[in-house]
C-alpha positions in Angstrom: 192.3 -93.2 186.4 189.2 -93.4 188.1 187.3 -94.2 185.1 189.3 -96.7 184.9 188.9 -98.1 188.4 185.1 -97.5 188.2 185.2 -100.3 184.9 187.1 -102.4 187.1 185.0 -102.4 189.7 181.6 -102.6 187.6 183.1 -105.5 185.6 184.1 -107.3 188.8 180.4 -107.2 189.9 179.1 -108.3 187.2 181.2 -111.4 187.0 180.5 -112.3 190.5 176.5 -111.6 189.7 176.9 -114.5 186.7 178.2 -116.8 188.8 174.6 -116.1 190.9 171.4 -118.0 190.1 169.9 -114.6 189.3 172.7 -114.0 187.5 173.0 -117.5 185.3 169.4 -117.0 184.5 170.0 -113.0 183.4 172.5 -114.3 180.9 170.4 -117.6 179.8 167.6 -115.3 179.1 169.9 -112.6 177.3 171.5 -115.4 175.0 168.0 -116.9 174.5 166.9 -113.6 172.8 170.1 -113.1 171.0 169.9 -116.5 169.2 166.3 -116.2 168.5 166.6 -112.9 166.3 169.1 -114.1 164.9 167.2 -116.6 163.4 164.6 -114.6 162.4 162.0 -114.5 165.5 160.9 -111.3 166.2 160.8 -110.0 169.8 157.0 -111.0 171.0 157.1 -114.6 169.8 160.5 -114.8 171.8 158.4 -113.4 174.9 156.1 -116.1 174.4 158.3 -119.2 173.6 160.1 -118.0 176.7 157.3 -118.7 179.0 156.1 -121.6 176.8 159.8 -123.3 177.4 159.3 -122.8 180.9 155.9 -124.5 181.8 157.4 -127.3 179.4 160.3 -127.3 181.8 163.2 -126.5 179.1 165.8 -125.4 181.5 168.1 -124.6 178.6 165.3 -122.4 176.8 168.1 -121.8 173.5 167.8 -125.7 172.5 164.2 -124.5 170.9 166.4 -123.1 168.1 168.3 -126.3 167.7 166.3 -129.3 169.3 164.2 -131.2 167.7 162.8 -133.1 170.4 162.6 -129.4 172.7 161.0 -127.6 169.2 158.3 -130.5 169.1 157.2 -130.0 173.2 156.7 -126.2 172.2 155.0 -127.0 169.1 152.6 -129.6 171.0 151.9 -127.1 173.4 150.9 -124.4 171.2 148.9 -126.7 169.0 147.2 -127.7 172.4 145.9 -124.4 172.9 145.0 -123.4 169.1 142.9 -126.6 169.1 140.8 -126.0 172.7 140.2 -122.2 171.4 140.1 -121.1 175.2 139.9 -117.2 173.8 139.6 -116.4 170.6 141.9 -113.7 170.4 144.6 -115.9 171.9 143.7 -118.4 169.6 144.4 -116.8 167.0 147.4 -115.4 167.4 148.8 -118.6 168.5 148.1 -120.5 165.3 150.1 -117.6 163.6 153.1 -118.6 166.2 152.4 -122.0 165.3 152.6 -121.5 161.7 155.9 -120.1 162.3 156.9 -122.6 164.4 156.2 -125.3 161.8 158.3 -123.3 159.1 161.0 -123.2 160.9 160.6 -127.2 162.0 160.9 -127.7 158.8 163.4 -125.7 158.0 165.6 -127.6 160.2 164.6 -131.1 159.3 165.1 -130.1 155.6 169.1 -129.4 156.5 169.3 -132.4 158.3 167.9 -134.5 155.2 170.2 -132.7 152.9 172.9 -133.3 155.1 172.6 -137.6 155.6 170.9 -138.1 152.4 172.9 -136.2 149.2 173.6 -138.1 146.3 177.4 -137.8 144.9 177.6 -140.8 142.7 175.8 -142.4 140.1 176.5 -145.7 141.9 174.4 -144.4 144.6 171.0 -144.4 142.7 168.9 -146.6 144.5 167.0 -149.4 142.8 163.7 -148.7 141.9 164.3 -144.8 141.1 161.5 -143.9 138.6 164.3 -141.5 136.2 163.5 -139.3 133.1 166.2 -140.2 129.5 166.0 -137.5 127.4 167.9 -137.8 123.7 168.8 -134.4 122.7 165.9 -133.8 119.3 164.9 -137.3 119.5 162.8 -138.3 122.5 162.2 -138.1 126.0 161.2 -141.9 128.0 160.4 -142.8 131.3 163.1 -145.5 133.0 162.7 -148.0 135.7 166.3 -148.0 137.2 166.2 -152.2 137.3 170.1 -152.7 138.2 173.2 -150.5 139.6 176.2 -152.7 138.6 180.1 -151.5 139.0 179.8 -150.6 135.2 176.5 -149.5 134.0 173.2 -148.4 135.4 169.9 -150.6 133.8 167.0 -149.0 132.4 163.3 -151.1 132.0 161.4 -149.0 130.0 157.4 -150.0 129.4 154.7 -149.0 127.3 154.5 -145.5 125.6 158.4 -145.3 126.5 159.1 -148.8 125.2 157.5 -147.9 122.2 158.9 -144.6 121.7 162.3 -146.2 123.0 162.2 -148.7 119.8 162.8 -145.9 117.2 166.1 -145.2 118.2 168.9 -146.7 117.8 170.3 -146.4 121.5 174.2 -147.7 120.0 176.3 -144.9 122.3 174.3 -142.8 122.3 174.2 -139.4 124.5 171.9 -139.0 126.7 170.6 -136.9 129.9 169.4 -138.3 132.9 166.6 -136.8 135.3 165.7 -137.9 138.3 163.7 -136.3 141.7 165.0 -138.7 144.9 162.1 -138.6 147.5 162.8 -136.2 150.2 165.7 -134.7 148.9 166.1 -132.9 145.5 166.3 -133.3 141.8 169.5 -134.8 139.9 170.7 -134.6 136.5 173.9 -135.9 134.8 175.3 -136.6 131.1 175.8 -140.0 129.8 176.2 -142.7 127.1 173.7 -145.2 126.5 175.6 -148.6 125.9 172.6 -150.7 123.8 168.9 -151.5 124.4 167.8 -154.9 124.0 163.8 -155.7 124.0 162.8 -158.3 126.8 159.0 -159.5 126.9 156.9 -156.2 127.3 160.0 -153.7 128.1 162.6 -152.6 126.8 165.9 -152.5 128.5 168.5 -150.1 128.3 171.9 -149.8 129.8 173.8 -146.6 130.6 177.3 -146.0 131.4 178.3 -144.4 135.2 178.7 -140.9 135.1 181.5 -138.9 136.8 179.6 -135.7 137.5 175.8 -135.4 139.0 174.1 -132.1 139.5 171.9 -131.3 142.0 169.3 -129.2 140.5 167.0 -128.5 142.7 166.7 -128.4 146.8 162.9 -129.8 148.3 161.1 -126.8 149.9 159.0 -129.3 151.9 159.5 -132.7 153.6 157.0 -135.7 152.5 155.9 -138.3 154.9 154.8 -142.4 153.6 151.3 -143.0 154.1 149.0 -145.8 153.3 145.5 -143.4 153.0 142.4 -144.0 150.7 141.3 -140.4 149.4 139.2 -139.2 146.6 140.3 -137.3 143.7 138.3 -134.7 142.2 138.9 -133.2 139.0 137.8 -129.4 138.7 137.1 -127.4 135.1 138.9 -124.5 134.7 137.4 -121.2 136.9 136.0 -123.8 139.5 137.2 -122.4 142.7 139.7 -124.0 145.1 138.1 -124.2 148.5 138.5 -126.2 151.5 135.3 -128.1 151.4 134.8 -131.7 151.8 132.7 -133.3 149.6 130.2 -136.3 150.9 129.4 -137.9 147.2 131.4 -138.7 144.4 134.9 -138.8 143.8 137.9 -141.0 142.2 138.8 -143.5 144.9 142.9 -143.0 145.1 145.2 -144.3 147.4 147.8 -141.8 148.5 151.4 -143.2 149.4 153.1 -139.4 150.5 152.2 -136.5 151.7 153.7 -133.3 152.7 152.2 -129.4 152.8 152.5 -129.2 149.5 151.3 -131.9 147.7 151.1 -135.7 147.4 151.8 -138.7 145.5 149.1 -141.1 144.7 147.2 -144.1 142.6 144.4 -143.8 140.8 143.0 -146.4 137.8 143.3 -145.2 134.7 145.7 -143.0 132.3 146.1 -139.3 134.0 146.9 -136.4 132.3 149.4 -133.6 133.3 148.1 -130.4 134.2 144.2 -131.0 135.2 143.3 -128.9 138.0 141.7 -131.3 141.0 140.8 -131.5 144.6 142.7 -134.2 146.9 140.4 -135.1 150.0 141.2 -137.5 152.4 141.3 -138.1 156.3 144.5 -138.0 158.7 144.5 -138.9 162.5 140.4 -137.7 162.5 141.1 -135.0 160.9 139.6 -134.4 156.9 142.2 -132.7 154.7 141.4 -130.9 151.0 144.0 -129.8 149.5 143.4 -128.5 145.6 146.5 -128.0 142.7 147.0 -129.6 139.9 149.0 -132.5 138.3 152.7 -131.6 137.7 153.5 -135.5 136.1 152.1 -139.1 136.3 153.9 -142.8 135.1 151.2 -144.9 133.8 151.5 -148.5 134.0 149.3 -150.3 131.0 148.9 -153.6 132.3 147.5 -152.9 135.9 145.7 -149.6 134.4 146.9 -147.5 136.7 148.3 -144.2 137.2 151.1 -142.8 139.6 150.3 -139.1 140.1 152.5 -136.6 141.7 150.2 -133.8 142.9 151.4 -130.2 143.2 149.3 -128.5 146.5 148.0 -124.6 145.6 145.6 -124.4 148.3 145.4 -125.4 151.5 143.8 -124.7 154.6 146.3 -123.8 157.2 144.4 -126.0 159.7 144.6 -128.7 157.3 148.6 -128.0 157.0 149.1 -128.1 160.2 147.7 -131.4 160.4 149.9 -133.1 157.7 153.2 -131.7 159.1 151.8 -133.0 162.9 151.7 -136.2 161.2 154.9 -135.6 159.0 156.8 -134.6 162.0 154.9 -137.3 164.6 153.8 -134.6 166.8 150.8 -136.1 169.0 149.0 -133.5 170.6 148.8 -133.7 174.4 145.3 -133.7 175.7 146.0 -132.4 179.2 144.9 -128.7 179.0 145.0 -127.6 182.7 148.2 -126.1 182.2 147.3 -124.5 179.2 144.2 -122.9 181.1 146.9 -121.8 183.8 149.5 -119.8 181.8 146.7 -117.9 179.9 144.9 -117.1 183.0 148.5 -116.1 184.2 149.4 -114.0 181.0 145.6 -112.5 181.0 146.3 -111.2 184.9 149.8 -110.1 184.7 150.7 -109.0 181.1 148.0 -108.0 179.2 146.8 -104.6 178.9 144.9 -102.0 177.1 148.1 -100.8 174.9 150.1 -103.7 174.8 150.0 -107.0 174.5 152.7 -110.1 175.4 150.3 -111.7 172.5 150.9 -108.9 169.3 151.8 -111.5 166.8 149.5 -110.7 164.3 150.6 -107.3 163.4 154.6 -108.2 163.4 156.0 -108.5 160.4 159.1 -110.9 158.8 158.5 -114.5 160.0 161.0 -117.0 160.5 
């Protein structure tokens, strides 16, 4: 009974103490942590984004974990201070809480572009969609999706395709459709071809609507669309990737998207799938090399050039950070006196020989 009565009375207090400042901000904090592991932060970068969310004056410190607009403030601030280098210990664990920071940004703004942008119909292709028709022991072409009509999708096929395209006798015939839409995933559904008929330089091929698309593949990264001249520099095999950038020489490209890993570009001239190369260019000031390789390419004959989707295998995580700043249109602030004040403050009050509000660098498990 008095056990009892003793709950009772303990309970009552602490209900009254929620409905206290103290007591609103007890809980906040207590949710705040909850959330955040489980999402994956581990308990020191939670210490940190707790103070960060307060001298960026988040009042509701648990929209980090569901914000973009609170997720970006953080991320600017953080960035701030990895970029001024005020101590280099601090430094550097904060671009390893930035790094984390920018996975999970992404993370989120994949699921958001998954959600608005899935494909469930054939008769949602948009026009323009470079797609891959593959006849089963025949051959495999490269299709310009030209028209989306009620009954049939249009194919405009050119050059090596066209002429590969001419040997068979497209009559209804089955086929496979491929196809990656930008910022989203790849696609693949079965269909008839209907006929081909040859117009000027192309050949053009229509295809019946199909009833059932799957979607193959989710994007692990989200591109950006860019206007940037760059340099492309192929590399023989056992020539190191590094992040240097080179001052002479160089295949002038022009790159059209970007994201951390990798990039689609121009070039003149016929690529070739597979050569290993360096991609240099220059983003808000800031020079980015990022080395892979070529994972495909369309080649169009009659301008002599060559569309080159570029697969990212090194990059500096500087040089990452920049691209998803630009991706994610985070401008850096340049005001850095409150920066200087809350590692002065965390220096004074929290710091010490044994432990440190700042052990990022030996957790383990990132978000």
């Amino acid at each position: 009974m008095y056990i009892l009565i003793v709950f009772v009375i303990v309970f009552l207090l602490l209900m009254a103490f929620s409905f206290t400042l103290p007591g609103r901000k007890f809980l906040d904090s207590i949710r705040f942590f909850t959330e955040g592991k489980d999402r994956g932060f581990l308990f020191s970068n939670l210490l940190l984004l707790w103070r960060t969310a307060n001298y960026v004056g988040l009042e509701d410190k648990s929209r980090l974990f569901w914000s973009v607009a609170a997720l970006d403030e953080c991320i600017r601030f953080i960035a701030r201070q990895v970029e001024n280098k005020l101590d280099a210990d601090v430094s550097k664990k904060m671009q390893i809480l930035l790094n984390k920071l920018y996975d999970y940004r992404t993370k989120i703004e994949l699921e958001e572009v998954q959600k608005k942008r899935r494909l469930e119909s054939t008769h949602e292709i948009y026009i323009g969609q470079i797609c891959i028709l593959f006849v089963p022991r025949e051959t495999t072409v490269y299709g310009k999706l030209m028209a989306n009509t009620k009954d049939e999708l249009v194919f405009a096929l050119f050059d090596a395709s066209a002429e590969r395209a001419e040997k068979v006798n497209w009559q209804n015939k089955a086929i496979k459709v491929y196809f990656w839409k930008q910022n989203d995933a790849g696609y693949v559904f079965t269909s008839e071809s209907v006929k081909a008929k040859k117009i000027d330089d192309r050949i053009e091929i229509s295809v019946k609507h199909s009833k059932k698309m799957l979607r193959t593949q989710k994007r692990k990264s989200v591109r950006a669309s860019c206007d940037i001249e760059g340099l492309m520099f192929p590399l023989r095999a056992g020539d190191p990737y590094n992040a240097d950038y080179e001052t002479q020489g160089g295949v002038k490209s022009n790159v059209k998207d970007i994201s951390e890993d990798g990039a689609m570009f121009f070039v003149r001239g016929k690529a070739a799938k597979g050569i290993r190369m360096k991609l240099q260019f220059k983003l808000k000031n800031t020079e980015i090399v990022m080395c892979g390789k070529i994972v495909r390419f369309v080649y169009d004959q009659p301008s002599n050039k060559s569309r080159i989707h570029f697969q990212c295998e090194f990059l500096d995580q500087r040089m990452k950070n920049a691209i998803l700043s630009y991706i994610y249109n985070i401008a850096v602030d340049d005001n850095t006196e409150f920066i200087s004040n809350i590692l002065e403050e965390e220096n004074n009050a929290f710091l010490d020989k044994d432990e440190t509000l700042y052990d990022i660098a030996e957790d383990k498990g990132a978000v």
